[in-house]
C-alpha positions in Angstrom: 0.0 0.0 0.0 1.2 3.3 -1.4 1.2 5.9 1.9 3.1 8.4 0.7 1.6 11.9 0.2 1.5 14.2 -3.1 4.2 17.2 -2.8 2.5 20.3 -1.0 0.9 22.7 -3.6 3.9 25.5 -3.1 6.5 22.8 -4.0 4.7 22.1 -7.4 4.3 25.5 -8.1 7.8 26.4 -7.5 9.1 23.3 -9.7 6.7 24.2 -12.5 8.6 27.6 -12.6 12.0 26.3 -12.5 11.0 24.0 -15.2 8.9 26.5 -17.0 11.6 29.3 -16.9 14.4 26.6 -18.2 12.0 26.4 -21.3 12.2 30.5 -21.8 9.5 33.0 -21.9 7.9 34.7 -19.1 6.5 33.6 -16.1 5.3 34.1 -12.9 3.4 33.5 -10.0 0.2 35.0 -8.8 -0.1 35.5 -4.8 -3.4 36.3 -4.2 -4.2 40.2 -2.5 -7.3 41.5 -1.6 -6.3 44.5 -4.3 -6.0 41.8 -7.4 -8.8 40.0 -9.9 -9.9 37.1 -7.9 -10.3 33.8 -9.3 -6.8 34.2 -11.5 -4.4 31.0 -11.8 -1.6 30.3 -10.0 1.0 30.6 -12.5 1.0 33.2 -15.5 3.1 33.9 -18.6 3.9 33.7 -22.5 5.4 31.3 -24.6 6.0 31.5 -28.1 3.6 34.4 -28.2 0.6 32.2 -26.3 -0.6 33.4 -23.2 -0.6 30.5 -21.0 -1.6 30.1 -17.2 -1.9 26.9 -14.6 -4.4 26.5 -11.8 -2.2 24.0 -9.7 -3.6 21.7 -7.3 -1.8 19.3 -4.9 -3.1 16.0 -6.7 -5.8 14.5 -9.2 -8.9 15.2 -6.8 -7.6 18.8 -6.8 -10.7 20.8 -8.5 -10.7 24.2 -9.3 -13.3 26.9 -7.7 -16.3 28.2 -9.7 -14.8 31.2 -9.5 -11.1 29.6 -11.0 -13.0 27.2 -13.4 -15.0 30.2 -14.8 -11.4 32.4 -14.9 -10.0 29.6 -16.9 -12.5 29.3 -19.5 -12.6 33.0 -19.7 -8.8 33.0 -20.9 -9.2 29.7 -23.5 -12.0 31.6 -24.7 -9.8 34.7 -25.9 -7.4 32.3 -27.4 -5.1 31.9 -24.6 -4.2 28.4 -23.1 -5.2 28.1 -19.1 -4.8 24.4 -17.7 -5.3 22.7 -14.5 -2.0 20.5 -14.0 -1.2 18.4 -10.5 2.7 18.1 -11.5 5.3 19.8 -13.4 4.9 17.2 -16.3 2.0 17.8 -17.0 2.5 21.9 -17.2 5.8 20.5 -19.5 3.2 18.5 -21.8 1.4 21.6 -22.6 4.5 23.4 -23.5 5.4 20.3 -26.0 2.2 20.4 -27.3 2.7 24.3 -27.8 6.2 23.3 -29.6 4.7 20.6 -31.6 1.8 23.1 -33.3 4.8 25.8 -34.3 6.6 23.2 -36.1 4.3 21.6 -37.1 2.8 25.7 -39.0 6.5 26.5 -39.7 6.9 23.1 -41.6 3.5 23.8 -43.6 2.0 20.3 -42.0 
């Protein structure tokens, strides 16, 4: 029997950056004020001229707020890219994905 728990939210979100900042473009992280747009993600920045963001949550049952959900669908609406990810591979998936589309438009595919 598996007891051993997920990494504490802060720890993925500070891995995510390191990994997300190796990769280039700009990122950072939100910490929540009373003076800011509630309901914003966690972790905010451009890649390859995408606006991107991640809600992270300490595992799979993680679920975001109404408030977050509704955030979210707000920015994919507008074009940009807003995930909820549990681990730094998954934020690292989207950025492959991301990768993957621009070569795949620079290569005419």
């Amino acid at each position: 029997m598996n007891t051993k728990k997920p990494p504490l939210e802060k720890k993925t979100v500070n891995d995510t950056l390191k990994m997300l900042r190796s990769r280039g473009g700009f990122w950072f992280k939100v910490h929540g004020s009373p003076y800011q747009l509630a309901g914003l993600p966690d972790i905010i920045g451009t890649y390859h001229g995408r606006f991107v963001s991640f809600e992270v949550k300490r595992d799979a049952a993680g679920k975001a707020t109404e408030l977050q959900a509704y955030t979210m669908k707000r920015i994919r609406t507008e074009g940009g890219v807003s995930v909820l990810i549990h681990s730094v591979e998954m934020a690292e998936a989207i950025l492959n994905r991301i990768d993957e589309r621009m070569e795949a438009r620079r290569s005419g595919s």
